[in-house]
One Martini backbone bead per residue (centre of mass of N, CA, C, O) as a GRO file, in nm:
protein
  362
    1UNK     BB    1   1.653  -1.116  -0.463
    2UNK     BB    2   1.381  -1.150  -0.645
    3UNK     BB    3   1.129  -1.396  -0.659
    4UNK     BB    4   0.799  -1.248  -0.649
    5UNK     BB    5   0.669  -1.047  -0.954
    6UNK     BB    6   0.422  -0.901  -1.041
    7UNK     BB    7   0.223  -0.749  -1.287
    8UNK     BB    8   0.141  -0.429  -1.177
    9UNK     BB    9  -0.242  -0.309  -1.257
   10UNK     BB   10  -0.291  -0.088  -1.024
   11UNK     BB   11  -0.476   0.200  -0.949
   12UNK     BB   12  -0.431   0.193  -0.624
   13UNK     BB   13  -0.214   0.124  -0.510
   14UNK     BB   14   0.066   0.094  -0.717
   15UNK     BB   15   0.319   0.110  -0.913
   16UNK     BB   16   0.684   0.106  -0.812
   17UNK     BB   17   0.993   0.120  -0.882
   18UNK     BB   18   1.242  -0.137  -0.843
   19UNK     BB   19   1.466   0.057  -0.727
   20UNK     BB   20   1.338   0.216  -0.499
   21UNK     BB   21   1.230  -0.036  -0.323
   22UNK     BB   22   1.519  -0.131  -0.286
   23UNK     BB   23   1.651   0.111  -0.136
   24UNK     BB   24   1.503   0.120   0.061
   25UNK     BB   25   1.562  -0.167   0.183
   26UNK     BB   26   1.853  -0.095   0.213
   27UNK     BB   27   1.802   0.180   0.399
   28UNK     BB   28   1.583   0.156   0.653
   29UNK     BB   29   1.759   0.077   0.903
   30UNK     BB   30   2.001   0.302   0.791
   31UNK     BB   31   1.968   0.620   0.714
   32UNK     BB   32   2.225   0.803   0.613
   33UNK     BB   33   2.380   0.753   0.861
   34UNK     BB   34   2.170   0.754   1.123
   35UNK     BB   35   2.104   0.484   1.293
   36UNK     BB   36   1.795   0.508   1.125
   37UNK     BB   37   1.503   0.509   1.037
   38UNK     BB   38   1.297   0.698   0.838
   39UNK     BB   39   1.058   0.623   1.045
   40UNK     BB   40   1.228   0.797   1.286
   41UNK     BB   41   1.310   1.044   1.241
   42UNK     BB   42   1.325   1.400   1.268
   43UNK     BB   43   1.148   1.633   1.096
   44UNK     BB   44   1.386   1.818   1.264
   45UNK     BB   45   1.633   1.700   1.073
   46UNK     BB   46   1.884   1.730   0.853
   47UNK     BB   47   1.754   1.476   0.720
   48UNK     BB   48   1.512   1.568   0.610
   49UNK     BB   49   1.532   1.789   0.488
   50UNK     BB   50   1.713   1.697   0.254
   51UNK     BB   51   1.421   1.564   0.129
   52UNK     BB   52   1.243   1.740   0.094
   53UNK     BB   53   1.452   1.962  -0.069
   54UNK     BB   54   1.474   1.744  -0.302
   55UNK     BB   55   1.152   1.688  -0.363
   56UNK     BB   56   1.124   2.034  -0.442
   57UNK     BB   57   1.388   2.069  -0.667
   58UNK     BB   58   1.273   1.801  -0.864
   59UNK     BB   59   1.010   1.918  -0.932
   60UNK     BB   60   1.083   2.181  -1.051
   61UNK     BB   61   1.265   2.098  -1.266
   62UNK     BB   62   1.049   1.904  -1.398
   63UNK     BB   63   0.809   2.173  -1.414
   64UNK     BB   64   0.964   2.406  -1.455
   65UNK     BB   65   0.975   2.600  -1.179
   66UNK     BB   66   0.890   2.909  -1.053
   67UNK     BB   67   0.935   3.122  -0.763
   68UNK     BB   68   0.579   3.112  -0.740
   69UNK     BB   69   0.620   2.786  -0.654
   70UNK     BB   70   0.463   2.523  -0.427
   71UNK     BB   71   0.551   2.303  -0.282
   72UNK     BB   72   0.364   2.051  -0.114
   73UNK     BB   73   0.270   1.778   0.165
   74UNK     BB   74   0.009   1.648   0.236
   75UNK     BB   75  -0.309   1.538   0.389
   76UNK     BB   76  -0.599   1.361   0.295
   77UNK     BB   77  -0.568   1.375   0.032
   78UNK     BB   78  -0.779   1.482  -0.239
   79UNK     BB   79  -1.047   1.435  -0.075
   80UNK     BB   80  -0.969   1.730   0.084
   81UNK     BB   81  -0.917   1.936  -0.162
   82UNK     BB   82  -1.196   1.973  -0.249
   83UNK     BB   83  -1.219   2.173  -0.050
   84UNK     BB   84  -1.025   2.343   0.019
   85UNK     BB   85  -1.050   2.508  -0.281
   86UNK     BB   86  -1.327   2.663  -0.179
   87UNK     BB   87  -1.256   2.729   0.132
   88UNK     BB   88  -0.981   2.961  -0.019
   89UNK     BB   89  -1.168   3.113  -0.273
   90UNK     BB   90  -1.430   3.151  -0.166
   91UNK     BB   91  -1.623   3.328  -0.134
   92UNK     BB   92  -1.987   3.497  -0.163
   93UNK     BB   93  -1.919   3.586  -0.446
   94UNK     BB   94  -1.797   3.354  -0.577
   95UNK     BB   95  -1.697   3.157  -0.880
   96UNK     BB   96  -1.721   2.874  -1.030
   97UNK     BB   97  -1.563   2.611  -1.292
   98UNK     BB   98  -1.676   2.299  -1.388
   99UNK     BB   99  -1.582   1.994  -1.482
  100UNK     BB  100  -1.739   1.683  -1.584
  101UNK     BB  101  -1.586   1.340  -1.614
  102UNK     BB  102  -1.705   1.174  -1.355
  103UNK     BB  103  -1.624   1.090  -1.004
  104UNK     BB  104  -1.409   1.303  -0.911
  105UNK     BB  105  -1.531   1.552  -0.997
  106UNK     BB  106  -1.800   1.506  -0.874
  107UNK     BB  107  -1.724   1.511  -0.590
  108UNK     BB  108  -1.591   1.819  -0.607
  109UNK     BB  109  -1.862   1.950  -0.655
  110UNK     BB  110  -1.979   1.845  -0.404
  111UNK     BB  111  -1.830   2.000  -0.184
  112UNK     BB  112  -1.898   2.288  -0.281
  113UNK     BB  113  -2.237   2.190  -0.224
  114UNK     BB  114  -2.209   2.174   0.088
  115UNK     BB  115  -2.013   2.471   0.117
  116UNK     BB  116  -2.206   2.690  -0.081
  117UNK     BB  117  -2.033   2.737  -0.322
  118UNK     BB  118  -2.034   2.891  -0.608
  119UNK     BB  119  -2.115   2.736  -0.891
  120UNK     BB  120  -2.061   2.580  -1.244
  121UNK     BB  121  -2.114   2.335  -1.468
  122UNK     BB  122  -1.955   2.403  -1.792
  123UNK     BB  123  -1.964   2.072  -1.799
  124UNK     BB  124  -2.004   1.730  -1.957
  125UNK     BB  125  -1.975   1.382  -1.986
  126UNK     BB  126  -2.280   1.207  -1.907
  127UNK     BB  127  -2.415   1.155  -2.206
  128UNK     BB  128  -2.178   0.920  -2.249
  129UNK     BB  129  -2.035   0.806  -1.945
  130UNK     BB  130  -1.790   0.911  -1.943
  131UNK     BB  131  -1.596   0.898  -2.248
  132UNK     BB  132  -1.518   1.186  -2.237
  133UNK     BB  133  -1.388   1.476  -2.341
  134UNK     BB  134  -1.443   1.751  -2.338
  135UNK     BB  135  -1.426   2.091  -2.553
  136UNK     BB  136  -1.693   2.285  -2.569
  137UNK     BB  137  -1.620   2.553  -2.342
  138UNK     BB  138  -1.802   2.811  -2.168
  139UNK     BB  139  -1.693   3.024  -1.958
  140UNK     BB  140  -1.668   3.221  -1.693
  141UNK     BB  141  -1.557   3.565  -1.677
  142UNK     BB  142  -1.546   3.548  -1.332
  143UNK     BB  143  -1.424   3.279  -1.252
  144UNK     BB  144  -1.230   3.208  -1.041
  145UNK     BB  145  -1.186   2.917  -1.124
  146UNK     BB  146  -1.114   2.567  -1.296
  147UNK     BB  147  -1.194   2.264  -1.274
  148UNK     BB  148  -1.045   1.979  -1.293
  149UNK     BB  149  -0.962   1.622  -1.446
  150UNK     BB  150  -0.678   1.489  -1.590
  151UNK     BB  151  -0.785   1.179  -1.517
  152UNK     BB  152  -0.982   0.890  -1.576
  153UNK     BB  153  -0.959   0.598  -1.396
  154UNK     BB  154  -1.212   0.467  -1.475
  155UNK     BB  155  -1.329   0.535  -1.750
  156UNK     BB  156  -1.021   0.629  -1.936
  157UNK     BB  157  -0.926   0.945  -1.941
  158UNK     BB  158  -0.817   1.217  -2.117
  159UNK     BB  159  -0.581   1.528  -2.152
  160UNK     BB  160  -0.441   1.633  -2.373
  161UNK     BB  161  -0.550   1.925  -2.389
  162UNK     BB  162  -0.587   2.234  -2.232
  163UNK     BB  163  -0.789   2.447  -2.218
  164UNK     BB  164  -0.918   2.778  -2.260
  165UNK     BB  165  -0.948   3.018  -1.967
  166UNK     BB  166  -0.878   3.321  -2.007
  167UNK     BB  167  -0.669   3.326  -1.750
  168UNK     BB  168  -0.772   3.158  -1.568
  169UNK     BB  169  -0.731   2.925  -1.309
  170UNK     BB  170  -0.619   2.606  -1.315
  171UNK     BB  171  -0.757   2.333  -1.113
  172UNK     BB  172  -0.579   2.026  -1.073
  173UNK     BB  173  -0.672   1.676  -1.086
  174UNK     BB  174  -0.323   1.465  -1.060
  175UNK     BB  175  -0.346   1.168  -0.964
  176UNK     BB  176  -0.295   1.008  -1.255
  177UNK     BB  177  -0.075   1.204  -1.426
  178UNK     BB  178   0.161   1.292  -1.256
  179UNK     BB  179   0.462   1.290  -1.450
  180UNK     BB  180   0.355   1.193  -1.736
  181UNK     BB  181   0.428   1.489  -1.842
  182UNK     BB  182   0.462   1.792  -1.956
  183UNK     BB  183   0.385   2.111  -1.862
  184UNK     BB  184   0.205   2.458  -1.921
  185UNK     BB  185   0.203   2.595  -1.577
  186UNK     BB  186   0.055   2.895  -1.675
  187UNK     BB  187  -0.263   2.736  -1.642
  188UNK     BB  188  -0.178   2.676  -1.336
  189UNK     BB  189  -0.276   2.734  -0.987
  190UNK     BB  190  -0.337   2.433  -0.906
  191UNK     BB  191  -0.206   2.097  -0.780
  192UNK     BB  192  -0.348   1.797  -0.715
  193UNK     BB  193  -0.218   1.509  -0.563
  194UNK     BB  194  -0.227   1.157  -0.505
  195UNK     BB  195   0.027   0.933  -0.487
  196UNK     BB  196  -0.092   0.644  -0.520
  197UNK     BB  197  -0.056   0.617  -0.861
  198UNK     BB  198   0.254   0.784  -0.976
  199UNK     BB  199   0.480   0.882  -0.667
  200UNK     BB  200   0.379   0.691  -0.444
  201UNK     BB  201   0.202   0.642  -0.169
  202UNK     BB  202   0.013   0.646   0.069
  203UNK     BB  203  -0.092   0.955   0.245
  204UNK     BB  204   0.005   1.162  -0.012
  205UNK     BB  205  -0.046   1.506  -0.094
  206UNK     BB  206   0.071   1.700  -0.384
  207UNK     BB  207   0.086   2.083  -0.366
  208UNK     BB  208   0.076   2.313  -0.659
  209UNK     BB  209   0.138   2.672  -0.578
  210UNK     BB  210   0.073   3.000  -0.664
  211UNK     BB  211   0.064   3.258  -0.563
  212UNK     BB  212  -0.178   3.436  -0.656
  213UNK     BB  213  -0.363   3.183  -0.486
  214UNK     BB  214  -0.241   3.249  -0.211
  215UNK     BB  215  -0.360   3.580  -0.218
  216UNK     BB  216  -0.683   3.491  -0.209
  217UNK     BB  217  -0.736   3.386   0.040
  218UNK     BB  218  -0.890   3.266   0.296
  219UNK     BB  219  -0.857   3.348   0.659
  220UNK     BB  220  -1.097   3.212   0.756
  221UNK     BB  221  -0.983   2.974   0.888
  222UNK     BB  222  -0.823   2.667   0.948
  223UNK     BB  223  -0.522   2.593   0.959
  224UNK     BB  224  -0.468   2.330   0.821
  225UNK     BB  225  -0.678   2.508   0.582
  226UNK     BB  226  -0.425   2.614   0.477
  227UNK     BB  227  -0.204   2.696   0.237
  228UNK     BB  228  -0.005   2.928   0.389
  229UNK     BB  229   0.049   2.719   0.661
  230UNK     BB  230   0.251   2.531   0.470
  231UNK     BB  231   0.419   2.719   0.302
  232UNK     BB  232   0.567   2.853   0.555
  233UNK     BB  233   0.653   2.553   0.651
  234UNK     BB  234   0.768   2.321   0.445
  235UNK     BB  235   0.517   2.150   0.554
  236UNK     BB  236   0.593   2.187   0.908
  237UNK     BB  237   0.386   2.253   1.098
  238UNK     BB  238   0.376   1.958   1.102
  239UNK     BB  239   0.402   1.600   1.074
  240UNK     BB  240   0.471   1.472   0.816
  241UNK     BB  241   0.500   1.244   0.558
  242UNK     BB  242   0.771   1.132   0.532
  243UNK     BB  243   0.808   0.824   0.381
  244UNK     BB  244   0.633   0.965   0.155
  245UNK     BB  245   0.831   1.169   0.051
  246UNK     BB  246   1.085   0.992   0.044
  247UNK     BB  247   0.979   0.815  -0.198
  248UNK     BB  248   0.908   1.060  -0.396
  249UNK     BB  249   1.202   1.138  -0.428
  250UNK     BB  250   1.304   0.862  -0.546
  251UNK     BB  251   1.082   0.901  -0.799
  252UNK     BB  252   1.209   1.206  -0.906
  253UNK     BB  253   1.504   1.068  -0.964
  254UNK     BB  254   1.416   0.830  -1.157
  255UNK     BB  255   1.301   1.036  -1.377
  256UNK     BB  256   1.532   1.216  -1.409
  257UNK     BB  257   1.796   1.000  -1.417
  258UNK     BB  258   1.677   0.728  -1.574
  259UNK     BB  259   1.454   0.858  -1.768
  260UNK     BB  260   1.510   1.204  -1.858
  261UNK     BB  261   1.217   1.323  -1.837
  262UNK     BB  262   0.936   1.366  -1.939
  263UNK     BB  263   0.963   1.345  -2.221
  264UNK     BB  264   1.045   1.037  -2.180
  265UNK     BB  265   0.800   0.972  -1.985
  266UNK     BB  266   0.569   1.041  -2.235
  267UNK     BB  267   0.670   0.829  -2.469
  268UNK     BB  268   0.649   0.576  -2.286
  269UNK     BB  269   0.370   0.616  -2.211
  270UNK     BB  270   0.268   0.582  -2.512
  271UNK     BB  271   0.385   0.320  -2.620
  272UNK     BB  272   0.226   0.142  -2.431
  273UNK     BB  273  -0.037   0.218  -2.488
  274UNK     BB  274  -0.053   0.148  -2.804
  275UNK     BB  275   0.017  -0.173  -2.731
  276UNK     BB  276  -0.287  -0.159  -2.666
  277UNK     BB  277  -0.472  -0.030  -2.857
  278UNK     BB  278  -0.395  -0.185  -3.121
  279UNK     BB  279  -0.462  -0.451  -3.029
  280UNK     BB  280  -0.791  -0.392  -2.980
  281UNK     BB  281  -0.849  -0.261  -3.230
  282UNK     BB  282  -0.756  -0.523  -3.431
  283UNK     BB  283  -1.045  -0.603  -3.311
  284UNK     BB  284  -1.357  -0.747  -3.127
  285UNK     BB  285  -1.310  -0.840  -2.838
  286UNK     BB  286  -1.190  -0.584  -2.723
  287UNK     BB  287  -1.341  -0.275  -2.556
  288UNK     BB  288  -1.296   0.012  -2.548
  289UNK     BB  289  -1.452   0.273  -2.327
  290UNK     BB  290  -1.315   0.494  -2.473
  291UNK     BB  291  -1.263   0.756  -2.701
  292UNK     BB  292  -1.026   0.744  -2.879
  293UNK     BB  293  -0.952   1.117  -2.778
  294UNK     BB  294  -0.955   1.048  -2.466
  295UNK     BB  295  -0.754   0.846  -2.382
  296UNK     BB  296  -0.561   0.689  -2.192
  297UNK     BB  297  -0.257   0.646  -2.092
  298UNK     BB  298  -0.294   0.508  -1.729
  299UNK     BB  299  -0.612   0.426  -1.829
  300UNK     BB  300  -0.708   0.080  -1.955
  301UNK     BB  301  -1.033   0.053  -2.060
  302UNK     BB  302  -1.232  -0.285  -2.104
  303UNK     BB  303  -1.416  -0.496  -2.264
  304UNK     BB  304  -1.605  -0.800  -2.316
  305UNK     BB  305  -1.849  -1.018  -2.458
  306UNK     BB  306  -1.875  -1.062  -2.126
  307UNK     BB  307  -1.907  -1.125  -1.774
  308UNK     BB  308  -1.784  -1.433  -1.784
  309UNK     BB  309  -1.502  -1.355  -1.913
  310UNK     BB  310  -1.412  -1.143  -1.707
  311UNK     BB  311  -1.353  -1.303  -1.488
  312UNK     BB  312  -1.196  -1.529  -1.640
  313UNK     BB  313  -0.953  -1.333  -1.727
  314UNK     BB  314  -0.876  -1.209  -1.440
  315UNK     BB  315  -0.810  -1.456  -1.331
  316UNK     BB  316  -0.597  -1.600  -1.505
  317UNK     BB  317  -0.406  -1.372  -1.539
  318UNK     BB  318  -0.345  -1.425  -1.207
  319UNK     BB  319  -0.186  -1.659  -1.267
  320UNK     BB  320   0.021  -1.539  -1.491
  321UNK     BB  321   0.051  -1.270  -1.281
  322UNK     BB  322  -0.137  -1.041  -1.379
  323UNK     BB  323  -0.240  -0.785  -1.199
  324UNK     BB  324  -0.562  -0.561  -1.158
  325UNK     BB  325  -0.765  -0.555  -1.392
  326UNK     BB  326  -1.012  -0.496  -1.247
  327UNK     BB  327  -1.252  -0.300  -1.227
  328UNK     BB  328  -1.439  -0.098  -1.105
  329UNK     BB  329  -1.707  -0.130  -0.918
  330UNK     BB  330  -1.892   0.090  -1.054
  331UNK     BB  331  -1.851  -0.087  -1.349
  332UNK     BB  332  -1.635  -0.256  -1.456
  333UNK     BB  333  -1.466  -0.497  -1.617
  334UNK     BB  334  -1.161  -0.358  -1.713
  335UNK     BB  335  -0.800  -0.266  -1.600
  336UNK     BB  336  -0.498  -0.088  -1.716
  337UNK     BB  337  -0.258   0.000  -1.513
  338UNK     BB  338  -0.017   0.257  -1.664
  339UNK     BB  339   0.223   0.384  -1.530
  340UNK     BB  340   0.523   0.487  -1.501
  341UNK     BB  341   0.637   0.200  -1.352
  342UNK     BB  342   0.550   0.057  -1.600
  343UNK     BB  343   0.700  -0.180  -1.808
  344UNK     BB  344   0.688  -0.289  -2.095
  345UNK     BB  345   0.697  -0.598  -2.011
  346UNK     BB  346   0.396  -0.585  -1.918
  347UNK     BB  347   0.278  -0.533  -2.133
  348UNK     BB  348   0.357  -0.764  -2.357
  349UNK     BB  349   0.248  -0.981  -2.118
  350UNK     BB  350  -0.051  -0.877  -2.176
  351UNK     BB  351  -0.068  -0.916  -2.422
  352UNK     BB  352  -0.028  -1.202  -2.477
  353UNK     BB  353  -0.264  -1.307  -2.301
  354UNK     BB  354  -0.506  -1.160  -2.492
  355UNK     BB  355  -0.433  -1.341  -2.715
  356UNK     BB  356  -0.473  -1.649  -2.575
  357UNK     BB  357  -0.752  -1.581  -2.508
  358UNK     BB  358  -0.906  -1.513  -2.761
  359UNK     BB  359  -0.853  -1.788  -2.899
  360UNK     BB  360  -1.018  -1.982  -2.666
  361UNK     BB  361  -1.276  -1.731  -2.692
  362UNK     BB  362  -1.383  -1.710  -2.945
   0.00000   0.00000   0.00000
């Protein structure tokens, strides 16, 4: 029995479903009768193996991939993809088109011009503060790929429809949206996420990749930063992040198996957002800070009438149970990161919370 679990509304690590984290503990010390812990195991050993290909058969399910897609798990975070996709497809005479939505797209900017590859910024909403999604994008007609990012954890954003890139394939950084609604994945060439957000712990970054963005691959790389080095080897070139991986796995038994697939984890994740947006609209007291049409599923990110009222809220929350409120460090403000794992449940009390506090605090 657990004793003493708050509404955790942090926005990575995040929070993972309650069954999981269960079983994790259940089975810690002697996973699958091998008398050893999932610690410790060795990733060339029969148990592992079931792990990895349980949690890429799963993903694949999931997403509906044919023979063409890699499910992948590396390391380095999303914030080594920044790189590794320009260094993997760009020669000297490629470019691509980024579009700038916010803090982690710039990053990935920020990257390519390091590595000097020819690249274009296609769009950015950066003239009202990254509060929405651009729409009217005109890209390059000759862009190795277009870069996205679906979902802006600080801001508060996120892609509903993903543009027509007149079949350019898009590399879209999904660490805060992935697995949380069905996809067309015929218009991405690689979707790299890390896990702590939606997916599992920290550590671990699950990059799906089609075949034909892997015969582009630039050769001259070192070993470790190419797609192919990995692709070929089941993601065990080396050792693998094992615990992260198999998180991941019951992470994706949980949506397939408890939630029933996409479909219903994107209802569930409606459902939950509407039940905040909703509240916040009703009144002028909390203001969201994205545009109606852009707002996250995932990060619901909102102002209060002054920032001595936003400490007074964060902290009270906190007593309440309600943790992880507090806006991203370069923003301020609030913020309730409600991914896959977040349950009506919290949301219903942190909508009371909002409540109670907006009454006392009027």
């Amino acid at each position: 029995m657990v004793e003493h679990r708050i509404h955790n509304f942090n926005a990575g690590p995040a929070a993972l479903p309650l069954q999981v984290l269960e079983e994790i503990q259940a089975n810690f010390l002697n996973f699958d009768h091998s008398g050893m812990s999932i610690t410790e195991i060795s990733h060339r050993s029969s148990y592992f193996d079931k792990v990895i290909n349980d949690a890429v058969e799963r993903a694949k399910r999931l997403l509906k991939l044919d023979d063409r897609y890699h499910v992948l798990f590396l390391q380095g975070g999303a914030s080594l993809q920044f790189a590794m996709v320009p260094m993997n497809f760009l020669s000297m005479n490629d470019s691509a088109d980024y579009v700038n939505t916010g803090t982690w797209a710039g990053k990935a900017i920020k990257e390519a011009q390091i590595l000097k590859k020819n690249h274009r910024v296609a769009a950015s909403s950066e003239d009202k503060d990254f509060s929405y999604i651009p729409k009217e994008i005109k890209f390059s007609e000759n862009a190795k790929y277009v870069h996205l990012t679906s979902n802006n954890t600080i801001k508060g954003t996120q892609y509903y429809e993903f543009p027509d890139t007149k079949g350019i394939p898009i590399v879209c950084d999904m660490s805060s949206d992935i697995f949380s609604r069905p996809l067309d994945m015929e218009k991405f060439g690689l979707i790299y996420a890390g896990a702590q957000k939606n997916l599992g712990p920290s550590g671990t970054c699950m990059v799906i990749i089609r075949q034909d963005m892997l015969d582009m691959e630039n050769k001259d790389l070192p070993t470790m930063l190419k797609y192919s080095t990995h692709a070929s080897k089941n993601s065990m070139y080396n050792t693998p992040p094992c615990f992260g991986i198999y998180t991941i796995d019951l992470v994706l038994k949980w949506i397939e198996e408890e939630i029933g697939g996409l479909e219903k984890m994107e209802a569930h994740n409606i459902q939950k957002a509407d039940a905040l947006y909703d509240y916040m609209d009703s009144g002028n007291f909390y203001r969201p800070t994205a545009e109606k049409y852009s707002r996250s599923l995932m990060n619901v990110t909102f102002r209060l009438p002054n920032e001595d009222l936003e400490k007074k809220f964060i902290a009270q929350a906190m007593e309440k149970g309600l943790g992880g409120l507090k806006g991203h460090r370069s923003v301020g403000g609030c913020r309730a990161s409600i991914y896959n794992a977040t349950g009506m449940e919290s949301i219903s009390a942190l909508v009371q919370f909002m409540e109670a506090f907006e009454k006392e605090n009027k």
